[in-house]
C-alpha positions, 0 to 999 in steps of 0.5 A: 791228900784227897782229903785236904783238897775236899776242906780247903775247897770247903773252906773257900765255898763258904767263904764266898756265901758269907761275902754273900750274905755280908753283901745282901745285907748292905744292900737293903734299906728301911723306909720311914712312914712318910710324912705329909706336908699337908691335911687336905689335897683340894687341888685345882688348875691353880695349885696342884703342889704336895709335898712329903719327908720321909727317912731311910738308912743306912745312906750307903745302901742306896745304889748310884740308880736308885729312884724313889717313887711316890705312890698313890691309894684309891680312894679307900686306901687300898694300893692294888690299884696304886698309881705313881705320882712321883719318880725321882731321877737316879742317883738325885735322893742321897741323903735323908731325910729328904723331902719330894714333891708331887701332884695329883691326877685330875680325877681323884675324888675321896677322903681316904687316899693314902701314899707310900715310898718304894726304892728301885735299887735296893728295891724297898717300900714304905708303910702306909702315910696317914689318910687324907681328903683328896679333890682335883676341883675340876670347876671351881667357880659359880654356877647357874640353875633355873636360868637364874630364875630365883623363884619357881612355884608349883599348883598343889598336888605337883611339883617343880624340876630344878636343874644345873643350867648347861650351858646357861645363860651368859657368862655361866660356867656348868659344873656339868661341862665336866662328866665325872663330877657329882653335886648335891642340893641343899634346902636353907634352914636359916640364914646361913644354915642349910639341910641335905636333900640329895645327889644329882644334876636335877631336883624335883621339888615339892615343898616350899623353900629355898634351895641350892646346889654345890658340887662335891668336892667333900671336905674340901671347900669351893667356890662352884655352887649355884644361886638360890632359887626360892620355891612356893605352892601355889593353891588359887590365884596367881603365882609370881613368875620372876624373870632374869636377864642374861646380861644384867639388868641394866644390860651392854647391848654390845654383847649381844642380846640378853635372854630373858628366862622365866620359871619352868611350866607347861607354856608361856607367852611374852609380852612387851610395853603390854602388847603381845609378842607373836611366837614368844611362847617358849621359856626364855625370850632374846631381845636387845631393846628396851622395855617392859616384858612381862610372861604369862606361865601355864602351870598346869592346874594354876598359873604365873605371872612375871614382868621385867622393865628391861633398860640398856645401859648404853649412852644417851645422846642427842643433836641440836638440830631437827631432821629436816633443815633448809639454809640458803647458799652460802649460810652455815647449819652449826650443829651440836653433839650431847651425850653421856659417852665415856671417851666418845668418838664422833664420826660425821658422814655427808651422803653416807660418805665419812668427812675427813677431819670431822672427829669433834663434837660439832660439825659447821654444815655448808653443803646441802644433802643428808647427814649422819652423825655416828657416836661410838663409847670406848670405855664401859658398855662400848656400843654407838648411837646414830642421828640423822639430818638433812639440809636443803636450800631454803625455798625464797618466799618472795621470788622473781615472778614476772606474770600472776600465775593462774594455776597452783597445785598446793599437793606438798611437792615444793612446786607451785604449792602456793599463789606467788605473785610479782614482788611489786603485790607482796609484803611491804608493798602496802597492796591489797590481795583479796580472794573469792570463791566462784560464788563471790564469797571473799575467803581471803584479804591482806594488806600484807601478802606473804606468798602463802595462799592457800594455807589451810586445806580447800574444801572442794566438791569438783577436783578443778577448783577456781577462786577469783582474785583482785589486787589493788597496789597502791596508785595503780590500776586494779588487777583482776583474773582467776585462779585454777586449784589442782588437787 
């Protein structure tokens, strides 16, 4: 009796381990080498989207909190380090084959990433996929070097530093923003070949050539690599110097100043339209006017020279009238606008006070003061140009006088400049007017008098000079007396 409880407990043990054993077996899962959807991960700010398939079995196995993760190699393989990529929600992947889709972080950089599949429930991990080439292009877009200088030149026996403009000049975008990235610099072999030179944010130069540098994205291709900048040795004699505007030549000046950068050397000195700029002695020179700069550059044992003919590209523009205008009262100035302006606007100012409604290309002046005419461009290099005009009462040639005066002061004032007389002496009146010095020496006789003596500069030993006069009208008796010139 003892005995037979012994083997049916026996029995029901073993019974147990194998619903055990069956159970465990169930409960795992084989998982496919996943499949690439890919060759190559050049990923960036833009795109950053992979894909992988990958099967498993038996389907049944899979728990109702299963999750798969995608993970992730170093950049030689190894999963040690492993980062996940990718989790599925739980209970989402039932079926297989099934595909996921993932991104990579921004700091990979390799050509032998690999990915594996794991399972959480059952817990189950993947072989190895193939390897592939794997950037995150952090920069992708062209860069400056030399200040966008496309020459350099060094004496013999020396040599010439190229470096990754940071910030730049511009618009340039520095691959160097961006701490964990590497370039490498190339030397042109023809026209659309080229030679390795090295790694590194700075070149130092000491054979002739065309150079430029890429950041290294490896097999991926990109769009972040720098100008060309030729390099020549210079033995005597003179280097050229080239000179780059920041903005362009033409250049808006709406953006601001434009920054003239020359070669690298030991000092400079600039010049505009042939004259010398004081303290312009360094590499790069800021400027929004027009004109011809040219540089001076030490190189040490030699030197260089450069010259650029800077013009803006803003609108041309100009008024039909002078500065200075006189109407008398009651008359109009008509003014007129030209200009090259795309979509202008016209703003006119009377003692720098906006006139209301004045918005066309010509303004019918009245009222006496100065003027401004302010022209904006809105489309294109937006920038405006202002003119200025005054308008006076016209002074009368022939006023009303009642005596002959004795006394001028012709010192440009506007007041008693000139010997005005009453109207019955002056032009039409068929009067004779002569003038004499103190000696009797006539210097001046007209049948015609407009008002106007004295019209040229007197010439005086004393500063009181005093002339003497005679008018004869016709049928009248003669008029004699003196005339006082103040200076």
């Amino acid at each position: 009796m003892y005995t037979t409880k012994i083997a049916y407990k026996l029995i029901i043990g073993f019974s147990f381990m194998v619903l055990v054993l069956q159970e465990n077996v169930n409960a795992q899962i084989v998982i496919g080498t996943p499949n690439l959807g890919f060759s190559q991960a050049c990923a960036s700010a833009s795109f950053n989207t992979y894909s992988t398939t990958f099967v498993f079995s038996p389907e049944g196995a899979l728990n109702s909190s299963n999750q798969f993760t995608i993970e992730l190699s170093d950049a030689e393989g190894g999963f040690s380090n492993s980062i996940a990529v990718f989790t599925s929600n739980s209970g989402v992947v039932t079926t297989s084959p099934a595909t996921l889709n993932f991104s990579l972080p921004t700091t990979i950089a390799g050509e032998n990433y690999r990915i594996r599949i794991k399972s959480s429930s059952p817990i189950a991990t993947s072989s190895n996929s193939v390897s592939f080439a794997a950037y995150y292009k952090l920069q992708d877009s062209p860069f400056t070097i030399n200040n966008l200088v496309s020459s350099g030149a060094y004496c013999t026996g020396g040599s010439y530093l190229l470096t990754i403009d940071n910030p730049g000049t511009g618009s340039n975008d520095s691959p160097l923003n961006f701490t964990s990235l590497t370039f490498n610099w190339f030397k042109e072999t023809g026209p659309t070949t080229s030679v390795y030179i090295t790694e590194g944010s700075t070149l130092s130069v000491s054979e002739e050539g065309t150079y430029f540098v890429e950041t290294n994205y490896g097999s991926c291709t990109s769009n972040s690599f720098s100008n060309r900048v030729t390099i020549t040795e210079v033995s005597s004699g003179e280097a050229d110097a080239g000179i780059a505007s920041s903005l362009g030549n033409p250049y808006c000046p709406d953006q601001g100043l434009t920054t003239l950068s020359t070669i690298g050397g030991n000092g400079y000195q600039w010049f505009k339209d042939g004259n010398l700029i004081p303290d312009a002695t360094s590499q790069m020179y800021q400027t929004n006017s027009s004109g011809t700069y040219d540089v001076q550059v030490d190189l040490g044992n030699c030197s260089a020279s450069g010259s650029i003919v800077l013009e803006s590209e803003l609108f041309d523009g100009s008024i039909n009238v002078s500065e200075t205008n006189t109407i008398e009262e009651g008359e109009i100035l008509s003014v007129f606008v030209v200009t090259t302006a795309n979509s202008p606007v016209y703003n006119w100012y009377l003692n720098d006070i906006l006139i209301s409604g004045a918005t066309a290309d010509n303004l019918e002046a009245t009222d006496f003061g100065n003027y401004k005419i302010v022209i904006s461009e809105t489309i294109g290099c937006l920038g405006s140009r202002e003119f200025f005009f005054e308008i006076s009462e016209a002074l009368d040639p022939f006023p009303e006088v009642n005596k002959i005066p004795n006394v001028i002061s012709p010192n440009g004032d506007s007041i008693n400049d000139t010997w005005v007389i009453p109207t019955q002496y002056v032009s039409g009146t068929n009067t004779e007017v002569l003038i004499m010095t103190n000696q009797g020496k006539l210097i001046f006789k007209t049948n015609d008098y407009q008002n106007n003596w004295p019209e040229m500069q007197l010439e005086a030993n004393s500063i009181n000079n005093v002339f003497y006069y005679i008018i004869s009208a016709p049928n009248q008796e003669s008029r004699k007396g003196s005339i006082t010139v103040i200076k």
